[in-house]
C-alpha positions in Angstrom: 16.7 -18.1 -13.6 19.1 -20.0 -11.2 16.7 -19.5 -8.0 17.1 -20.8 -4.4 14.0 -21.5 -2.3 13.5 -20.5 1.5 10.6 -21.5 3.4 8.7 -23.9 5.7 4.9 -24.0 6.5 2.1 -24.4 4.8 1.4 -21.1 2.6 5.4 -21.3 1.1 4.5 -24.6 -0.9 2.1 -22.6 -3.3 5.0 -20.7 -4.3 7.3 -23.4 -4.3 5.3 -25.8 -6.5 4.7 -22.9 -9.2 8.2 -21.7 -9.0 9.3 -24.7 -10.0 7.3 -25.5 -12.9 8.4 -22.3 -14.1 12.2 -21.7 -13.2 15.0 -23.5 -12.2 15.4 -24.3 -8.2 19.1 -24.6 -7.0 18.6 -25.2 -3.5 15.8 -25.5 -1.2 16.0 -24.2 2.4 13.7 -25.3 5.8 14.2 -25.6 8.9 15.2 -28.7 10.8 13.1 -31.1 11.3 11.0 -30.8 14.9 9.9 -33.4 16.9 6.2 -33.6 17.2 3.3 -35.4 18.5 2.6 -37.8 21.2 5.2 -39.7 20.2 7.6 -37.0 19.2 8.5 -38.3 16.0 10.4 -36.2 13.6 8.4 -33.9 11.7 9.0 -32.5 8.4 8.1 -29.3 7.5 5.6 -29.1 4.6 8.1 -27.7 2.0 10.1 -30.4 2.6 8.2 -32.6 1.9 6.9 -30.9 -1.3 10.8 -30.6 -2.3 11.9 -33.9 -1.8 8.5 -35.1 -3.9 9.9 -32.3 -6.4 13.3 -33.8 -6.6 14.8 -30.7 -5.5 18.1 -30.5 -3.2 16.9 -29.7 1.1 19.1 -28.0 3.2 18.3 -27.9 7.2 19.9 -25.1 8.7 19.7 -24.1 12.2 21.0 -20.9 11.4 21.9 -18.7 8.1 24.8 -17.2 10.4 26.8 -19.6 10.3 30.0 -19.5 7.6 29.5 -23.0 6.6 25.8 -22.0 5.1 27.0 -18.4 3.8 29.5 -20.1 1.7 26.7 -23.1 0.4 24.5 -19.8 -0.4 27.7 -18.4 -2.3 28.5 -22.1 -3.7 24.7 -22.1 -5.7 25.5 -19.2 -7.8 22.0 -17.8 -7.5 20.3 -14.9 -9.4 17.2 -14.7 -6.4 16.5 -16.2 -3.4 12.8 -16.3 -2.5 11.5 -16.3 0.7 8.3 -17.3 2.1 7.5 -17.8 5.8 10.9 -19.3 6.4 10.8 -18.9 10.3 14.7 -17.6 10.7 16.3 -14.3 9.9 18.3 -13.9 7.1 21.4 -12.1 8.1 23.1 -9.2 6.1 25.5 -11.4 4.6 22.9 -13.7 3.2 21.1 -10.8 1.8 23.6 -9.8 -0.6 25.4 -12.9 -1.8 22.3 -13.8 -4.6 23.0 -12.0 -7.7 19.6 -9.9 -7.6 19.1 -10.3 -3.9 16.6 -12.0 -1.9 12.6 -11.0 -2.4 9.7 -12.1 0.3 6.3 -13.0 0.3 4.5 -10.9 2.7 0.8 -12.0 3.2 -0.3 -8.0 3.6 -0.6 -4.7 1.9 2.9 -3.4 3.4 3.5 -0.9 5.4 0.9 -2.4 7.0 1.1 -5.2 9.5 4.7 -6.1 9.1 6.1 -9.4 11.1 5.4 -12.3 12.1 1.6 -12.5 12.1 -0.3 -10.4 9.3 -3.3 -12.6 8.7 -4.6 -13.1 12.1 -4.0 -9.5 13.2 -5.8 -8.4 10.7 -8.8 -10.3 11.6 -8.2 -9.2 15.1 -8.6 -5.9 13.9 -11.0 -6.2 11.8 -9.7 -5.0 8.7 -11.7 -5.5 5.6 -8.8 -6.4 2.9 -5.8 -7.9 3.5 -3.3 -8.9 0.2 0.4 -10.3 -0.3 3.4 -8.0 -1.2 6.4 -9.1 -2.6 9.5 -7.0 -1.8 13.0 -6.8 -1.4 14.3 -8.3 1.6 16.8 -6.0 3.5 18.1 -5.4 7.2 14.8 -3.9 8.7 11.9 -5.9 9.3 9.7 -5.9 6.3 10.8 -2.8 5.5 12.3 -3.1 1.9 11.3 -1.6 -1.0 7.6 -3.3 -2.9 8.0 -5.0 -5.9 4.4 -5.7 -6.6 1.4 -6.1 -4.5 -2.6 -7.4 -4.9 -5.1 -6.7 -2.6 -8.6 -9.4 -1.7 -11.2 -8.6 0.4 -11.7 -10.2 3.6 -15.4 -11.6 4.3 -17.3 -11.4 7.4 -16.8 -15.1 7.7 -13.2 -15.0 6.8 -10.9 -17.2 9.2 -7.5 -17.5 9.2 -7.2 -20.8 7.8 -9.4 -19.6 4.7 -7.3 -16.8 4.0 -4.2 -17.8 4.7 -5.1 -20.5 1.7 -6.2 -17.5 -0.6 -3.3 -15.4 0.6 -0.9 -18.3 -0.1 -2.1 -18.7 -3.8 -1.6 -15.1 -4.5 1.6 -15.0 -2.9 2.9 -18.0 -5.5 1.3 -15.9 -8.2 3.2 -12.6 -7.6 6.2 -14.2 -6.9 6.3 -16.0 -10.1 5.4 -12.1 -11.5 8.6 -10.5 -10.1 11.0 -13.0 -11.2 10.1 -13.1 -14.8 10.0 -9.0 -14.0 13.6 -9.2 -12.4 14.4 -12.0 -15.5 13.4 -9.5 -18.4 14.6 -6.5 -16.5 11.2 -4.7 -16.5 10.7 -4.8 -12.2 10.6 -1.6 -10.7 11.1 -1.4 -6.8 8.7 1.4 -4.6 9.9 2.5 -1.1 7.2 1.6 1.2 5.1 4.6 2.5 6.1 5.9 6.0 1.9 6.5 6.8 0.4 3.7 7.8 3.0 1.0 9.5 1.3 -1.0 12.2 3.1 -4.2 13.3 1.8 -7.8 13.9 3.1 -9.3 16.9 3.4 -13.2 17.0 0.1 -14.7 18.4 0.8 -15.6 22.3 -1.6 -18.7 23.6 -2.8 -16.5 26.4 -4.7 -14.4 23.5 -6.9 -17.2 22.7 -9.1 -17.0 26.1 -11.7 -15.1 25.5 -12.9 -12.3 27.9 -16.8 -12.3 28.1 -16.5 -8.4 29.0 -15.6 -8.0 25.3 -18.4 -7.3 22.6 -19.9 -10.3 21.1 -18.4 -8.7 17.9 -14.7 -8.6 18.9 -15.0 -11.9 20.2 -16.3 -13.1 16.8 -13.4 -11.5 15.2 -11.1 -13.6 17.9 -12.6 -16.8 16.9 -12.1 -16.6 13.4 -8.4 -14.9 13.8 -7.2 -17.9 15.8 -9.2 -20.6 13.7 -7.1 -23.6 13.1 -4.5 -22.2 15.9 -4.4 -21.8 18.8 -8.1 -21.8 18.6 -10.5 -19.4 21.0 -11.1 -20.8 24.5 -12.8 -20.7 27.1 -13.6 -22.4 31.0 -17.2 -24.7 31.0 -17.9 -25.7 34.7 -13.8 -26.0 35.2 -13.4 -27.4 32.0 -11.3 -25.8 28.7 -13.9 -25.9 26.2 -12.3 -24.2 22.6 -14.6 -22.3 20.1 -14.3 -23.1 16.5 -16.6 -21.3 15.1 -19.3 -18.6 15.9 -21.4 -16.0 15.0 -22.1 -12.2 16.7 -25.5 -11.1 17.3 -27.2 -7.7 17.7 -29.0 -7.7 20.8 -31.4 -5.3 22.9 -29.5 -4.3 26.7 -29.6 -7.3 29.1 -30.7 -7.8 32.5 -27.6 -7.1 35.1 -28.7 -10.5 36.5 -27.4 -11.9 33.0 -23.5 -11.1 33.5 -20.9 -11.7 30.7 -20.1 -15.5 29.8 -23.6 -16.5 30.9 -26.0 -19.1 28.6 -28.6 -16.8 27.6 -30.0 -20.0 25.7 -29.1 -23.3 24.4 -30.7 -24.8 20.8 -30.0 -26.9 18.0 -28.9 -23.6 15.8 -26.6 -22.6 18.5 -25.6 -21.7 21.9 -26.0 -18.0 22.6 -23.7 -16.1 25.3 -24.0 -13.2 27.1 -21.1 -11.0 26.3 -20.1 -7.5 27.0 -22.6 -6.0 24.8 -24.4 -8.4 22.4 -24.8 -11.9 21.8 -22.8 -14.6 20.7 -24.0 -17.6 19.0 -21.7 -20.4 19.3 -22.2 -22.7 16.1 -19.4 -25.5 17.0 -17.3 -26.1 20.2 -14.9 -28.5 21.6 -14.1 -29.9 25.1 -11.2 -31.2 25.9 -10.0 -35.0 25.1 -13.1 -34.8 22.2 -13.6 -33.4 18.8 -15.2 -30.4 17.4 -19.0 -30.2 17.5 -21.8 -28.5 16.2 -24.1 -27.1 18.5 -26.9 -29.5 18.0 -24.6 -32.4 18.2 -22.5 -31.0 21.5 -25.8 -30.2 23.4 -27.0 -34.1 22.8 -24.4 -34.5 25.7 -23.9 -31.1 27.6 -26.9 -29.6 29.1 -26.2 -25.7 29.8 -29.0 -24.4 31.8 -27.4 -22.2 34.1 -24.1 -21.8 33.0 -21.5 -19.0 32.7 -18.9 -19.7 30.8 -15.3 -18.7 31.9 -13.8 -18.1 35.3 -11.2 -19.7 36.7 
């Protein structure tokens, strides 16, 4: 199989790396290289790098629109183009010009949670399996026929960073399943159901403060949804203070003199707040300028007695 390659974070390089071990990549496709860090240096996206280690020929568009790159996609005589993650739409014109098309990795169980952020909405909602399906790329978004799908349960401890990695692996896995399907003729195509569609917004920033008022459990849920990025937040006497990780608690009702965001206590195994109902333990926190901490280790520095967390 004559295959071209489209993708740029992270998850696409599973796919990438196991593709080509097991087919022949034309052409590789990420976005142009961003400026980045203090001293905005030129970044390169991870399947970039992972291409140019593979030997494989990079192209940078800033757009698939443009003629010049429709007639580089019709110059590779492809039979699939794969996409994973990319980060730019694909326009009609692209779509067609690979012999067999262009197939996606999704990282859910279409129809639900199509665009641009399955994994962490998922955790938001707190669903309890999420999966990767590969299918046909067309106009709509995400809306193409499935070629294959595989479903994983997500753990109470699940954050996005750890399934993101799992949901990465399984992507490469299924991919490399429908193009030897598409190679030996054997893949069959089903339309996606019309029950069940919910859509995954991209994460804004503003998401990641957390809101006291909430239940210790959906804040949980937040924390791990938005662990490596943009990471759960929160004020500390004026202060941004970011939650990494956390834990809910069951807890009997509260004195009113307790309000949301208050320090119900503060020990070695954790720091408990007062949240809407509930309690939740903080296990490892972050104020700005400094690293991540445990609990033990942050409260060597921070006393809490007394403090509600949040405000403005």
């Amino acid at each position: 199989m004559k295959l071209g390659f489209a993708g740029t974070p992270d998850f696409a390089v599973p796919a990438l790396e196991l593709l080509a071990a097991q087919q022949r990549i034309c052409a590789v496709f990420t976005q142009p290289d961003r400026p980045a860090g203090r001293g905005q240096t030129l970044h390169l996206s991870p399947v970039k790098r992972r291409a140019l280690e593979l030997g494989l020929e990079v192209h940078q568009p800033a757009t698939f629109k443009a003629p010049e790159v429709l007639e580089r996609l019709r110059a590779a005589d492809l039979d699939v183009l794969v996409v994973a993650a990319y980060g730019l739409i694909l326009p009609a014109a692209a779509l067609g010009i690979p012999r067999w098309g262009c197939i996606n990795i999704h990282a859910s169980l279409l129809p639900r949670w199509r665009g641009a952020a399955p994994i962490q909405r998922a955790l938001l909602a707190g669903d309890t399996e999420s999966g990767v399906t590969i299918m046909r790329m067309e106009a709509g978004l995400d809306t193409g026929p499935m070629m294959n799908s595989r479903a994983t349960a997500i753990s109470p401890r699940e954050t996005a960073k750890s399934l993101h990695d799992r949901l990465a692996v399984l992507g490469a896995e299924l991919a490399g399943e429908a193009v030897r399907a598409l190679s030996g003729g054997r893949a069959v195509e089903v339309l996606q159901p019309v029950d069940g569609v919910t859509y995954a917004a991209k994460i804004n920033k503003a998401e990641a403060r957390i809101q006291w008022q909430q239940s210790a459990r959906q804040i949980d849920r937040q924390v791990r949804a938005f662990n490596p990025t943009p990471v759960a937040e929160t004020l500390c006497n004026g202060e941004q203070l970011r939650v990494w990780d956390a834990q809910a608690l069951e807890a009997p009702p509260l004195s009113p003199a307790m309000p949301p965001g208050s320090v119900l206590t503060a020990a070695a195994e954790g720091i408990d707040v007062v949240c809407g109902s509930g309690i939740l333990r903080i296990l490892k926190l972050q104020l700005a300028g400094r690293k991540p901490l445990a609990a033990a280790e942050f409260l060597r520095g921070q006393r809490l007695d007394g403090t509600r967390f949040g405000g403005s």
